[in-house]
N, CA, C and O atoms as CSV, one atom per row, in Angstrom:
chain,resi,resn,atom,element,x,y,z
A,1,UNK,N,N,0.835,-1.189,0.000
A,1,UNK,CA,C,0.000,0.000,0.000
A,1,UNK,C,C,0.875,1.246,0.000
A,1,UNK,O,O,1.835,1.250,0.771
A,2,UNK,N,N,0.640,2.368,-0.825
A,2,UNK,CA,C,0.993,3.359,-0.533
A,2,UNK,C,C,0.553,4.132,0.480
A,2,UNK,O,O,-0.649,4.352,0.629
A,3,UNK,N,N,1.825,4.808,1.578
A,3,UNK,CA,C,1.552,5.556,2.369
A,3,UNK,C,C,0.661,6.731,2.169
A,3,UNK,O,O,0.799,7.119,1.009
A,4,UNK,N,N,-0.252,7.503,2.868
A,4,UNK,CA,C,-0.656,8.586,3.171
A,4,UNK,C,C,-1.847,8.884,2.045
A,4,UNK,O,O,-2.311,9.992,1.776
A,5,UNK,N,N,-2.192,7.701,1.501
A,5,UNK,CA,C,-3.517,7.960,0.300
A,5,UNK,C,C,-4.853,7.399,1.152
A,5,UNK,O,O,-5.934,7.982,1.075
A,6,UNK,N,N,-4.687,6.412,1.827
A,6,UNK,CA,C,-5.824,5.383,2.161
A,6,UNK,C,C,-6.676,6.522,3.500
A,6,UNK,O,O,-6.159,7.342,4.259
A,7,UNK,N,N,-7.980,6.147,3.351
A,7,UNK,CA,C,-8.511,6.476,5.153
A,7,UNK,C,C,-8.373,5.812,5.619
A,7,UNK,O,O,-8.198,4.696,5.130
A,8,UNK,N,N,-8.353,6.190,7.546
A,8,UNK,CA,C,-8.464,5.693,8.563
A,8,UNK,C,C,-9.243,4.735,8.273
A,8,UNK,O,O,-10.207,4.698,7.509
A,9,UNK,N,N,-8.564,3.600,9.219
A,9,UNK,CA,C,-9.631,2.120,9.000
A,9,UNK,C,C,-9.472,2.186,10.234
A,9,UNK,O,O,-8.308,2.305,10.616
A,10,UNK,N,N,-10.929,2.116,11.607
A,10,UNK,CA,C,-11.057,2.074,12.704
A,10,UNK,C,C,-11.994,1.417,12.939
A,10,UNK,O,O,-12.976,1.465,12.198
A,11,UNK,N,N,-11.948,0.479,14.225
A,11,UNK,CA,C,-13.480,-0.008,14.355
A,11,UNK,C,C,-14.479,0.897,15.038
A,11,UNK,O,O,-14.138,1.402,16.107
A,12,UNK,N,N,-15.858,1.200,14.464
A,12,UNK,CA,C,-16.945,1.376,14.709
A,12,UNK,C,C,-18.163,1.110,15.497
A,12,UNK,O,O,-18.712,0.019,15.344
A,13,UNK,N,N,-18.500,1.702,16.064
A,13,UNK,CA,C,-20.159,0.321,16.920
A,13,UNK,C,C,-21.087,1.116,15.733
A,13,UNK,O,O,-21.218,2.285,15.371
A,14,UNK,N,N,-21.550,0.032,15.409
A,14,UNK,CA,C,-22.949,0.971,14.730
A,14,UNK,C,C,-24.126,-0.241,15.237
A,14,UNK,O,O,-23.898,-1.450,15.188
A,15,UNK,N,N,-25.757,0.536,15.855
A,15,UNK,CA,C,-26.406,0.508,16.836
A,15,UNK,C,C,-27.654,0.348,15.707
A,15,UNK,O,O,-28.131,1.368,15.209
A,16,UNK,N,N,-28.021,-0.634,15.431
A,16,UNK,CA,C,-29.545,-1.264,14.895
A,16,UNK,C,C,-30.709,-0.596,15.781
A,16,UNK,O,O,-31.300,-1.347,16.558
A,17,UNK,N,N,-30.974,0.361,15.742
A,17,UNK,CA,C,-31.963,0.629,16.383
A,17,UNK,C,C,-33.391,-0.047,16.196
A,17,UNK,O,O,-34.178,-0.061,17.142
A,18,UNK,N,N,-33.591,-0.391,15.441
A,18,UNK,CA,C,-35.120,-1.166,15.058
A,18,UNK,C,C,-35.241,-2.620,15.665
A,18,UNK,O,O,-36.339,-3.142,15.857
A,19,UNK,N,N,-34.110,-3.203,15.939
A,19,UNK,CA,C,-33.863,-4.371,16.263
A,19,UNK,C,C,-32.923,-4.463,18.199
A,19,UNK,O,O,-32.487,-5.327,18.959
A,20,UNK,N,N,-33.073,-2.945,18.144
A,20,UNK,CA,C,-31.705,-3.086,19.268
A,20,UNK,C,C,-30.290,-3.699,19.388
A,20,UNK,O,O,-29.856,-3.987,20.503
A,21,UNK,N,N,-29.672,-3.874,18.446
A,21,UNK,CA,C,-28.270,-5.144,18.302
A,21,UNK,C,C,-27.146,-3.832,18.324
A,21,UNK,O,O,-27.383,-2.676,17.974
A,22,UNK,N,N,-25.953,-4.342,18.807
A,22,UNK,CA,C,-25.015,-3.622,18.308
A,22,UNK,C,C,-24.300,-4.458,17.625
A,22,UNK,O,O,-24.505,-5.671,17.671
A,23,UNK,N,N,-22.823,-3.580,16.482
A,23,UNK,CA,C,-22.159,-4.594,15.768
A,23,UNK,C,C,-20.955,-3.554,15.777
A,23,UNK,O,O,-21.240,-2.360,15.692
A,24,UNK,N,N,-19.845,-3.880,15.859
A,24,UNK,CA,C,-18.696,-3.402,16.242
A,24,UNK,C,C,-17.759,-3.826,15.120
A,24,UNK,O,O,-16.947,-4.699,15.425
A,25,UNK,N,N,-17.724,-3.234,13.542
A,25,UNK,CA,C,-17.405,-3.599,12.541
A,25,UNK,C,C,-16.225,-2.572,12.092
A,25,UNK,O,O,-16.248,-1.495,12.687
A,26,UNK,N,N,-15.151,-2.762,11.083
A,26,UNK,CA,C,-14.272,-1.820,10.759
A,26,UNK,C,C,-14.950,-1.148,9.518
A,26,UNK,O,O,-15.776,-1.446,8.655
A,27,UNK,N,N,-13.934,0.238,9.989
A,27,UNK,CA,C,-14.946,1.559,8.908
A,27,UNK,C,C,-14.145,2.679,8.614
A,27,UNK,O,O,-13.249,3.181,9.292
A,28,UNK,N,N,-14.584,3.000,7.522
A,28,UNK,CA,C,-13.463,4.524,7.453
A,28,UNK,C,C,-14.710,5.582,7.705
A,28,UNK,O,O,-14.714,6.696,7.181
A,29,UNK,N,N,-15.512,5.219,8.361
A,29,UNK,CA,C,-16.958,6.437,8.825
A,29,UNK,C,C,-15.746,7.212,9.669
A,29,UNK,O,O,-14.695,6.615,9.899
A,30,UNK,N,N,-15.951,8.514,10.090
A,30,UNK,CA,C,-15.680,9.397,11.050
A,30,UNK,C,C,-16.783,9.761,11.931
A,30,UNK,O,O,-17.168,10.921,11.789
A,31,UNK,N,N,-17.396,9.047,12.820
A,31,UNK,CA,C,-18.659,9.839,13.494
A,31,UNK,C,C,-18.094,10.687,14.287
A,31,UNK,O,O,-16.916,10.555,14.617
A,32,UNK,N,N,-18.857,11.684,14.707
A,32,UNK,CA,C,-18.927,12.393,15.595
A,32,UNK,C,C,-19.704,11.857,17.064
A,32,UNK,O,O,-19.545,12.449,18.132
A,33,UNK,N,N,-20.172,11.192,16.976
A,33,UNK,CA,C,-20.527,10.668,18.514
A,33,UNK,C,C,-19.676,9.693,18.868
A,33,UNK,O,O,-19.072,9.129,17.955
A,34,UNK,N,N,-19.432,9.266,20.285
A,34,UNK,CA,C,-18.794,7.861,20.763
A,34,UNK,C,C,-19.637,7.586,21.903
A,34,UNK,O,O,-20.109,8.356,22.739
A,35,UNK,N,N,-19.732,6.326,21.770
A,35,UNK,CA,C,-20.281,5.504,23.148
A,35,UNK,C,C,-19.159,4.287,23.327
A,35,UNK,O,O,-18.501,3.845,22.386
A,36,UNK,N,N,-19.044,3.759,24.896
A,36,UNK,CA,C,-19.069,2.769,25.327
A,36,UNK,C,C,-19.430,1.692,25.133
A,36,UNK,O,O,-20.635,1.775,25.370
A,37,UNK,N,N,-19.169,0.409,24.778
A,37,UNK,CA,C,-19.527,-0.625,24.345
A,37,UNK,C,C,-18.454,-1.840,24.522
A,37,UNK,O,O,-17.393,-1.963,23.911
A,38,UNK,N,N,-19.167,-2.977,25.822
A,38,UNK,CA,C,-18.374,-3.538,26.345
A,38,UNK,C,C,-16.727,-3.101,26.845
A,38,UNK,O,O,-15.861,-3.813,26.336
A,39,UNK,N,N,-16.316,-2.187,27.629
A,39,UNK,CA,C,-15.638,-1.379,28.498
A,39,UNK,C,C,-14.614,-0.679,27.058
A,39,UNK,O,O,-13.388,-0.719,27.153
A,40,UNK,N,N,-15.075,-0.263,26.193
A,40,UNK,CA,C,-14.471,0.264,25.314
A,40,UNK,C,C,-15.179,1.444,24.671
A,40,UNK,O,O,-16.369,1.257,24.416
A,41,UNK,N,N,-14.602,2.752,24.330
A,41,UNK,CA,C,-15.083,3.373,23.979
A,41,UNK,C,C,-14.572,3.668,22.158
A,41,UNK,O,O,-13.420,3.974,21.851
A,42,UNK,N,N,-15.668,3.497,21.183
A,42,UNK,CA,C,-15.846,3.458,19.985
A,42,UNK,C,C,-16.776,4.914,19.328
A,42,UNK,O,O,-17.816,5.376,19.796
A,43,UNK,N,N,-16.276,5.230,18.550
A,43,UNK,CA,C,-17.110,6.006,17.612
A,43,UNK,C,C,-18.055,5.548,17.149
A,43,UNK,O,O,-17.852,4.897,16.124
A,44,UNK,N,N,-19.445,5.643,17.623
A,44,UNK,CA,C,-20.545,5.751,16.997
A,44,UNK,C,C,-21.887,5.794,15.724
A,44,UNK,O,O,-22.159,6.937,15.358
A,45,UNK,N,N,-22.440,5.024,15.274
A,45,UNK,CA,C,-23.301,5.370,14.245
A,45,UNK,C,C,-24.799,4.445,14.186
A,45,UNK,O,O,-24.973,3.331,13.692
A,46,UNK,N,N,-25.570,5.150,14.728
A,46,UNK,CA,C,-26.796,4.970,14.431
A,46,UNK,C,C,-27.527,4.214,12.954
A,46,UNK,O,O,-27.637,4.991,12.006
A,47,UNK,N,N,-28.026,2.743,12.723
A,47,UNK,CA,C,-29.067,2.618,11.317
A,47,UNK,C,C,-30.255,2.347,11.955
A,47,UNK,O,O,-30.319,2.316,13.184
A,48,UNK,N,N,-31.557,2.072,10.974
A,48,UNK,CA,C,-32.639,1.796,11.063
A,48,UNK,C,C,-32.634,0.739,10.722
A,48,UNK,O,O,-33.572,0.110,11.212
A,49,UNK,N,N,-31.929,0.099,9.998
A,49,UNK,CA,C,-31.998,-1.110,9.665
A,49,UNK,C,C,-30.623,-1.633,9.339
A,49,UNK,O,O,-29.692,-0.992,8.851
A,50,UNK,N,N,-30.652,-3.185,9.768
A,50,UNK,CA,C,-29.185,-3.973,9.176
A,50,UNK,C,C,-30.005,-4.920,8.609
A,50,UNK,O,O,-31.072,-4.768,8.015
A,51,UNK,N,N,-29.138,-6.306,8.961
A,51,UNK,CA,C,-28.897,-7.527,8.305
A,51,UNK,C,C,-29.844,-8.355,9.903
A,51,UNK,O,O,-30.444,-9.422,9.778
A,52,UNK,N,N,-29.768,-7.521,11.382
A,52,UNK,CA,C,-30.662,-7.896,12.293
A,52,UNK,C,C,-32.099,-7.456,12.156
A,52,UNK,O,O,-32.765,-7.686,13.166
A,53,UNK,N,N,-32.610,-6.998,11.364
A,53,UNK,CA,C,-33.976,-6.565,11.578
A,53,UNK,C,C,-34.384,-6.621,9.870
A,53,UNK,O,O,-35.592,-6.685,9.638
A,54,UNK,N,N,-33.488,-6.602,8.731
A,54,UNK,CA,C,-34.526,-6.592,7.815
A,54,UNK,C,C,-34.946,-8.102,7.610
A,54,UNK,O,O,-34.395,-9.099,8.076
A,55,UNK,N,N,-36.290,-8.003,6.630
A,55,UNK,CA,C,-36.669,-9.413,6.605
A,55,UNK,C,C,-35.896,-10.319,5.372
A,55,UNK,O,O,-36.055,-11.526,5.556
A,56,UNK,N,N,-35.359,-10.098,4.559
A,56,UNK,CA,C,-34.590,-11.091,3.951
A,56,UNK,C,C,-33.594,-11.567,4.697
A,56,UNK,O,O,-33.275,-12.731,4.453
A,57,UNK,N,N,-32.750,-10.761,5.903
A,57,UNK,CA,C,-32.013,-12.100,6.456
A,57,UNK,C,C,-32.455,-12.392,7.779
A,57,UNK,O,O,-31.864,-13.057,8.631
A,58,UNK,N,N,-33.792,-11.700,7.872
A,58,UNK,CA,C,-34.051,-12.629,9.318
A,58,UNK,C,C,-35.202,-14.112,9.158
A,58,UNK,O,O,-35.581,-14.908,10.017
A,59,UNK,N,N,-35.532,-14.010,7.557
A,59,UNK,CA,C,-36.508,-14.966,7.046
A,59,UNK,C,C,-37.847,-14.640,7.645
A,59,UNK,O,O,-38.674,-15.537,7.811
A,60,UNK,N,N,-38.166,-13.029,8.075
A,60,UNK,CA,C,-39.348,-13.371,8.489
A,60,UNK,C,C,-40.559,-12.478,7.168
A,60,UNK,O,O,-40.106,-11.405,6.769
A,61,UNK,N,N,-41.578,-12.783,6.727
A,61,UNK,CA,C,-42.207,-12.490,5.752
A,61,UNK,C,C,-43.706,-11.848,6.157
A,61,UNK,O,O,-44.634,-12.486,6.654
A,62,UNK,N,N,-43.703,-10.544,5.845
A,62,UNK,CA,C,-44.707,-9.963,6.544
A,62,UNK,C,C,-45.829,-10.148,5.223
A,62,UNK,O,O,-45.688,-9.953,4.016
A,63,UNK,N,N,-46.922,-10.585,5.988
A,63,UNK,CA,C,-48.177,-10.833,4.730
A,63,UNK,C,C,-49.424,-9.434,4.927
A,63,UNK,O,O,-50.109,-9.139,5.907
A,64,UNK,N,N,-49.343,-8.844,3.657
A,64,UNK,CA,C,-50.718,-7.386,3.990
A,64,UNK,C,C,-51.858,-8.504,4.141
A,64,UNK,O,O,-51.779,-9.633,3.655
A,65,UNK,N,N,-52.812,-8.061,4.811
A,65,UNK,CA,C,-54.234,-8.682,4.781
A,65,UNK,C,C,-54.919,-8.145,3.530
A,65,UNK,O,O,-55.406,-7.058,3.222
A,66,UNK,N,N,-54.733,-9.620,2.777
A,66,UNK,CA,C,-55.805,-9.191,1.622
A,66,UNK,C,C,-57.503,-8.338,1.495
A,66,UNK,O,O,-58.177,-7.500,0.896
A,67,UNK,N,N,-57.457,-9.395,2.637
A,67,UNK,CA,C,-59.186,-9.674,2.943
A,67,UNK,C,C,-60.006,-7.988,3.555
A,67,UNK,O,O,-61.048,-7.347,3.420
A,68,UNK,N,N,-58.658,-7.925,4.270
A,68,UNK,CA,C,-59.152,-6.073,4.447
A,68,UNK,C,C,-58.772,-5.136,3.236
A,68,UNK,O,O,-59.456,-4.127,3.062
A,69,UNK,N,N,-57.761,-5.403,2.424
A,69,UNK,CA,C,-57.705,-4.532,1.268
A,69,UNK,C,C,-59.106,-4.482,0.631
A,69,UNK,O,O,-59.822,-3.481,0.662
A,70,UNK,N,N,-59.500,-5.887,-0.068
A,70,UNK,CA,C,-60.956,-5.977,-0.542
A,70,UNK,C,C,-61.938,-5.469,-0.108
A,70,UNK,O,O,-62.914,-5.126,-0.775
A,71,UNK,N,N,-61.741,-5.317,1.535
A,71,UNK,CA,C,-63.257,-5.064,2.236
A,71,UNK,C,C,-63.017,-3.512,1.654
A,71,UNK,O,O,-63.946,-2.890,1.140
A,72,UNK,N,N,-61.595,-2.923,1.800
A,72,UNK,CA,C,-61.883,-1.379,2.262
A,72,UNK,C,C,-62.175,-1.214,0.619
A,72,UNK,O,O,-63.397,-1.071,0.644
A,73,UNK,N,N,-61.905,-1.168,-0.373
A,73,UNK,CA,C,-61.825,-0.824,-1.443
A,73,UNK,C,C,-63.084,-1.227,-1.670
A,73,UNK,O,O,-63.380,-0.583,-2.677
A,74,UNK,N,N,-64.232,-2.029,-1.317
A,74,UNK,CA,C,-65.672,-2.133,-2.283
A,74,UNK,C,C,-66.123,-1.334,-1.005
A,74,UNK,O,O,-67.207,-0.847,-1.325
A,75,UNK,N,N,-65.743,-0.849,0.662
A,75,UNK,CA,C,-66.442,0.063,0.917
A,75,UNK,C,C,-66.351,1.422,0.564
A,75,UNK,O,O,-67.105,2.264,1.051
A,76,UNK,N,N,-65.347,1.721,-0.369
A,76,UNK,CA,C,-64.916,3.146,-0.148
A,76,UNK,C,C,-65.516,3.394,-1.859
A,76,UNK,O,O,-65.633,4.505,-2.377
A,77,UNK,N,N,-65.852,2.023,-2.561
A,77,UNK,CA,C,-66.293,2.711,-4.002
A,77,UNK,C,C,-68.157,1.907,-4.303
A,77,UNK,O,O,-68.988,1.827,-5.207
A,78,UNK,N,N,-68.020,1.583,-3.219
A,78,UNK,CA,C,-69.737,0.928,-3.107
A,78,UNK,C,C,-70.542,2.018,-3.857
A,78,UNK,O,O,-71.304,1.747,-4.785
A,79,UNK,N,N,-70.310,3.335,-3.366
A,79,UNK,CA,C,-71.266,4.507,-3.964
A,79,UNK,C,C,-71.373,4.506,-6.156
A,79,UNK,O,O,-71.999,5.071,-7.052
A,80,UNK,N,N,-70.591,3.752,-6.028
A,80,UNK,CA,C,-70.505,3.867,-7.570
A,80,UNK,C,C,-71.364,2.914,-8.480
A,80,UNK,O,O,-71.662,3.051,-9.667
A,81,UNK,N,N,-71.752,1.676,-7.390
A,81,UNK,CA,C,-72.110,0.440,-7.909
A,81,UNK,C,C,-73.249,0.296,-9.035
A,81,UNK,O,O,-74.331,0.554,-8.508
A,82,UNK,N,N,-73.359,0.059,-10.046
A,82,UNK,CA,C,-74.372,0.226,-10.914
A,82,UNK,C,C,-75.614,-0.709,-10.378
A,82,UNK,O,O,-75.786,-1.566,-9.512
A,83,UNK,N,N,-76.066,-0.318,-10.979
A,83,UNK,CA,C,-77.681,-1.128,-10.300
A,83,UNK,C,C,-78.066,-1.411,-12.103
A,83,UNK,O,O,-77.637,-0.671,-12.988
A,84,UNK,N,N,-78.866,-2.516,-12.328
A,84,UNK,CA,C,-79.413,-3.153,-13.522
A,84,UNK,C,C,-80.928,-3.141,-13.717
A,84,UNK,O,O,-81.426,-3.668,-14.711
């Protein structure tokens, strides 16, 4: 490697908030916050989502309720219904 081109490579906590997990991964992020994490103090970064909370790698599969889509949609256009 050439000297003095590359960024800082430091480890990170970054904090799953949706899931609560932390993960303590290497990063050339610069945060501005630091917390504590297991008697160590790390630079900081907040997601909404990782690899702990979304559903392709937690396998979990959220299903919309059909049965209420249908209901709401013939109540909300019932007024239109032709009569014969």
């Amino acid at each position: 490697m050439r000297p003095d081109i590359h960024p800082d490579y430091q480890p990170v906590l970054f904090h799953d908030t949706n899931a609560d997990v932390y993960f303590v991964i290497g990063s050339t992020l610069k945060p501005t916050q630091t917390r504590e994490y297991e008697g160590q103090t790390y630079p900081y970064v907040t997601l909404d989502i990782s690899s702990a909370s979304h559903p392709f790698y937690t396998g979990e599969q959220r299903q919309t309720s059909n049965e209420g889509r249908v209901a709401s949609f013939n109540k909300r256009f019932a007024r239109f219904k032709r009569s014969h």
